[in-house]
C-alpha positions as CSV (number, residue, x, y, z in Angstrom):
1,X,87.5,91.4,121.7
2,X,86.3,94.2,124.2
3,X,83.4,96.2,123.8
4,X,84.2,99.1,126.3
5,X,83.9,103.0,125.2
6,X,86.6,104.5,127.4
7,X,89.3,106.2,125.8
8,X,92.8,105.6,126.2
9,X,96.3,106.8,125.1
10,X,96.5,103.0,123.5
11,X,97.3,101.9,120.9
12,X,99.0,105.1,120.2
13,X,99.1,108.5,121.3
14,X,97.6,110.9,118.4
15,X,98.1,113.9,120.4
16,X,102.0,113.2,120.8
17,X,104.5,112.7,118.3
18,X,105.8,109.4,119.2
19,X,104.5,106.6,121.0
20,X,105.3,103.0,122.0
21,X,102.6,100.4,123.5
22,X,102.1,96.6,124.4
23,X,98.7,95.2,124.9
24,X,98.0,91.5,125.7
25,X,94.9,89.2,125.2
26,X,93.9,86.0,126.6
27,X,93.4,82.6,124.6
28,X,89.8,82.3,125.5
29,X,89.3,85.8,124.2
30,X,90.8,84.8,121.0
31,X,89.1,81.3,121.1
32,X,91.2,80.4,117.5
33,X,94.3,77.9,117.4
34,X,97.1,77.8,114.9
35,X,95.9,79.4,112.1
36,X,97.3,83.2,110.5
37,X,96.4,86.1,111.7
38,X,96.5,88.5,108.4
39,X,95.2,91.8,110.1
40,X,94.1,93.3,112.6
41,X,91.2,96.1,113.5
42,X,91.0,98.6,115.6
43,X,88.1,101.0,116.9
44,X,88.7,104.8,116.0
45,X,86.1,107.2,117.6
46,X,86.9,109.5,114.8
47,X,87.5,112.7,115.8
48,X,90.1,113.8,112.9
49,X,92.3,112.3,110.3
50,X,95.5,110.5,111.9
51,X,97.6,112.7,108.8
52,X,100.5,112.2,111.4
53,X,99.7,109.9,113.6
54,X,100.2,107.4,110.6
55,X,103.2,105.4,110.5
56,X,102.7,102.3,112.7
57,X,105.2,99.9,113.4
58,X,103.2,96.1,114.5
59,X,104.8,93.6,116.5
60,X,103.5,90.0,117.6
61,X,104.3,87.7,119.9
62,X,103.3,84.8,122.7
63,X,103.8,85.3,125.8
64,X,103.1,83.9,129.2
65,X,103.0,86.8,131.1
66,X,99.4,87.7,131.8
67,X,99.6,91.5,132.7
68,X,102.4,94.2,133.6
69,X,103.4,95.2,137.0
70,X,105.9,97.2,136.8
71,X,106.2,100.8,134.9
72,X,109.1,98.3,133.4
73,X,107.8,95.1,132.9
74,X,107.6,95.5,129.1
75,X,107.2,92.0,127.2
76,X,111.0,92.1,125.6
77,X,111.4,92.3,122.3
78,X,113.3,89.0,121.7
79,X,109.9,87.2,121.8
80,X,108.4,89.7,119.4
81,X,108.1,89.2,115.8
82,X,107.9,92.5,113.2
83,X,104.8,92.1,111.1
84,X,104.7,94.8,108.8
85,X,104.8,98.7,109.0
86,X,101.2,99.9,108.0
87,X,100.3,104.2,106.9
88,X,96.9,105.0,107.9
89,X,97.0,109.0,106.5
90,X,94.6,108.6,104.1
91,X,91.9,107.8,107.4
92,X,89.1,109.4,107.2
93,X,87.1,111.3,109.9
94,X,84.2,109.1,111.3
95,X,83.5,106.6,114.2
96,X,85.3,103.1,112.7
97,X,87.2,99.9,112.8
98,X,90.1,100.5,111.2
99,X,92.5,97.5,109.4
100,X,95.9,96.9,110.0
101,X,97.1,94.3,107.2
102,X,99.6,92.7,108.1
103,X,102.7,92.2,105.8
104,X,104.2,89.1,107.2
105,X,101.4,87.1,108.7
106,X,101.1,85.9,112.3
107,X,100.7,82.1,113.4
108,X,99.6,82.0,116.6
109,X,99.2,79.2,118.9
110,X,95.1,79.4,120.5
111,X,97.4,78.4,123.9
112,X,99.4,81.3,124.8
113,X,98.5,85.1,125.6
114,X,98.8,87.2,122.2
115,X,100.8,90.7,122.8
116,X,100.5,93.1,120.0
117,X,102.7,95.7,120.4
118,X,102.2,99.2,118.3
119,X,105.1,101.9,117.6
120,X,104.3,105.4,116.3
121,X,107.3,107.1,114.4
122,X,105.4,109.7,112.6
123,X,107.0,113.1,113.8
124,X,103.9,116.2,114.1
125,X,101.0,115.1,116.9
126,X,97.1,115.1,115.3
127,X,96.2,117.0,118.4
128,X,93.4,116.3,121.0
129,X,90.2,114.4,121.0
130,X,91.2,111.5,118.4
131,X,91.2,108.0,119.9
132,X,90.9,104.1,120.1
133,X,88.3,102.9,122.2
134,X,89.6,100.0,124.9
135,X,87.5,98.1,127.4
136,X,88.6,97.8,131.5
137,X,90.1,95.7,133.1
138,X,93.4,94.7,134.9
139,X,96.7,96.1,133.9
140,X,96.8,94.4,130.3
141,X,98.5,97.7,128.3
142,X,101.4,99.9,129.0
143,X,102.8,102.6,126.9
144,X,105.0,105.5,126.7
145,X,104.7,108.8,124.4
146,X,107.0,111.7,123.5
147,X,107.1,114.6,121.5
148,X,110.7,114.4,121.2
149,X,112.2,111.4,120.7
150,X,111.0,107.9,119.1
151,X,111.4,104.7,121.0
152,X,113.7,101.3,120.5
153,X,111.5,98.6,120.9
154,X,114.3,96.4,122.6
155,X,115.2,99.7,125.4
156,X,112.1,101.2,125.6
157,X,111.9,103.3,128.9
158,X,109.7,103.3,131.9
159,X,106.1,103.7,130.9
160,X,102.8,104.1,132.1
161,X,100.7,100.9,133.0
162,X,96.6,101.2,131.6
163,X,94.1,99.1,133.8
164,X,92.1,98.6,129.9
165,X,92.9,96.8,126.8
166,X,92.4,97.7,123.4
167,X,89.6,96.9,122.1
168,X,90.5,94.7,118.9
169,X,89.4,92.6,115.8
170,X,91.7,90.0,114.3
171,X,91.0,88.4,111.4
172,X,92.6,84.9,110.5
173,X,93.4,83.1,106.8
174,X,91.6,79.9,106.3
175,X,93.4,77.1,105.7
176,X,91.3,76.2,102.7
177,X,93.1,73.1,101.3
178,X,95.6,70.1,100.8
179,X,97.8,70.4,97.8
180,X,97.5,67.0,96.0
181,X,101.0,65.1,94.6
182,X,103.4,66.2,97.3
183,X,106.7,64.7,96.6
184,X,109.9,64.9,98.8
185,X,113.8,64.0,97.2
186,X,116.6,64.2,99.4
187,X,120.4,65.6,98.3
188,X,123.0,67.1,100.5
189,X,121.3,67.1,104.1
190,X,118.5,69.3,102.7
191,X,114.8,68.1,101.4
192,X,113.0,69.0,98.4
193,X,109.4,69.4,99.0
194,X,107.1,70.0,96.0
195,X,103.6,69.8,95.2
196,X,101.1,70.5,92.3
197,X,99.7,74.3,92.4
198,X,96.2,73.6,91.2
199,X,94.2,73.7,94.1
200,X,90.5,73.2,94.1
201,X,88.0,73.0,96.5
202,X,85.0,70.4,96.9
203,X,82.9,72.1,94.6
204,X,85.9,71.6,92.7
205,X,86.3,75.5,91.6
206,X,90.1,76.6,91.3
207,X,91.2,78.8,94.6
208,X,93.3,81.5,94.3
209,X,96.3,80.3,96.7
210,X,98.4,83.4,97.7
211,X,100.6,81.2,100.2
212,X,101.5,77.4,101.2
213,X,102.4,76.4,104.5
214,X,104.8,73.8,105.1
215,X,105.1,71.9,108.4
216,X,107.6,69.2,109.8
217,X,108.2,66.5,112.1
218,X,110.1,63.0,112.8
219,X,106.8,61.7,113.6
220,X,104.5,60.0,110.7
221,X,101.4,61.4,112.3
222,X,101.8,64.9,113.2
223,X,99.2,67.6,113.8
224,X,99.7,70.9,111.9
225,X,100.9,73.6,114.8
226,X,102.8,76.6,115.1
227,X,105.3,74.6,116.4
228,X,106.0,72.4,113.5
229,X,105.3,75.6,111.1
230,X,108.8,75.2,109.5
231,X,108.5,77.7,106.6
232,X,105.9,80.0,104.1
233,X,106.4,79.4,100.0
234,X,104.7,81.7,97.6
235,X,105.1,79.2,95.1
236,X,105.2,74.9,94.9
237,X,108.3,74.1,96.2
238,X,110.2,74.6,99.6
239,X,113.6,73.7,100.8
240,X,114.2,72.6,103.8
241,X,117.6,71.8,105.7
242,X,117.2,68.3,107.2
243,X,120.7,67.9,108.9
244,X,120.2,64.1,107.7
245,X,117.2,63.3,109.9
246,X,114.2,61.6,108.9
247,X,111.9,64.1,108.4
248,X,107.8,64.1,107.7
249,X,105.8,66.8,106.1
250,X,102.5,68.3,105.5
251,X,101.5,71.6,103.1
252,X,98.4,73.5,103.7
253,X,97.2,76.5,101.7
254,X,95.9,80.0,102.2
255,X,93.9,81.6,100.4
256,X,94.2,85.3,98.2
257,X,93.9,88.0,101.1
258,X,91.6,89.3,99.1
259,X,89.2,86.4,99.9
């Protein structure tokens, strides 16, 4: 998403110590409904090693808001979720995409606006010249940098507004299949859900499942959303806590994030 070459302050500052931003995309940028986003890429023009520029707090979230108009208007961190803490020191120099995996994956929606918000805690600055590329446009990005202080992500100060957004890849999991001999048994207001954990696909070749997906509803026939997500299992079971309603589900895998 975005193709521009202008450089910004975004998603962090390398020449600064500290740094705190919020950048938002658009649905038919994305163009990708309810499935995991596992990481994401950014474009570095390469000019030094981010040695201290390193530690990056990542931070996810819908939103309806469409752009910030106000130095204040920050997207508030109650509608954020933390996916993972990332270290990029060992980057090399050189003009290229670099990954963000995430640690906790991201469903999103394909309906809302995606905001991926960035936090630098790394103390030291990686001086001038080193920078993400981000593409124009209307005021989709605001940030704030220090070379004294780090920032809370739910009382971040005034910052400055960009008229630019990063420019960004995200990569998404693939639901790759349907666990067979799902079985649901009922005890104390919760649900049992289970399922067999040899998965092949058509070609009938074993897939190397990292995690299942479990959704839910009180409808028979239910489409598989964020909305009904209700939970991640690393292994062939899942509880869930019912509250004594009738209660439908479906499991979904995803594949080894190595895939």
């Amino acid at each position: 998403i975005g193709n521009g070459s202008d450089n910004s302050m975004l998603p962090v500052s390398p020449e600064y110590e500290y740094s705190y931003s919020q950048c938002i995309y658009y649905p038919e940028e994305i163009n990708c409904q309810n499935r995991m986003i596992e990481s994401v890429w950014y474009h570095y023009n390469g000019e030094g090693v981010l040695t201290n520029s390193s530690e990056w707090e990542i931070y996810m979230g819908h939103t309806e808001q469409s752009y910030f108009v106000t130095p204040a208007s920050w997207i508030p961190a109650s509608q954020l979720t933390y996916v993972g803490t990332v270290n990029l020191s060992n980057t090399e120099p050189g003009d290229e995409w670099i990954e963000l995996q995430l640690q906790t994956m991201f469903m999103y929606n394909g309906n809302s606006n995606l905001v991926i918000a960035i936090k630098d805690n790394t103390p030291l600055s990686d001086g001038q010249g080193g920078c993400f590329y981000s593409t124009h446009s209307e005021n989709r990005s605001i940030e704030v940098h220090s070379n004294s202080q780090t920032f809370d992500v739910y009382s971040p100060p005034s910052g400055t507004i960009h008229t630019d957004y990063i420019n960004v890849r995200l990569q998404f999991m693939e639901n790759t299949a349907v666990p067979q001999n799902l079985n649901v048994s009922y005890s104390d207001n919760c649900a049992l859900i289970t399922w067999s954990n040899v998965i092949t696909n058509e070609s009938g070749s074993l897939i190397n499942v990292s995690e299942y997906l479990i959704y839910g509803s009180n409808q028979l026939d239910f489409t598989t959303t964020s909305d009904n997500l209700i939970g991640i299992s690393n292994t062939n079971s899942f509880v869930h806590l019912t509250n004594s309603r009738s209660m439908f589900y479906k499991v979904t895998t995803i594949s080894d994030r190595n895939h």
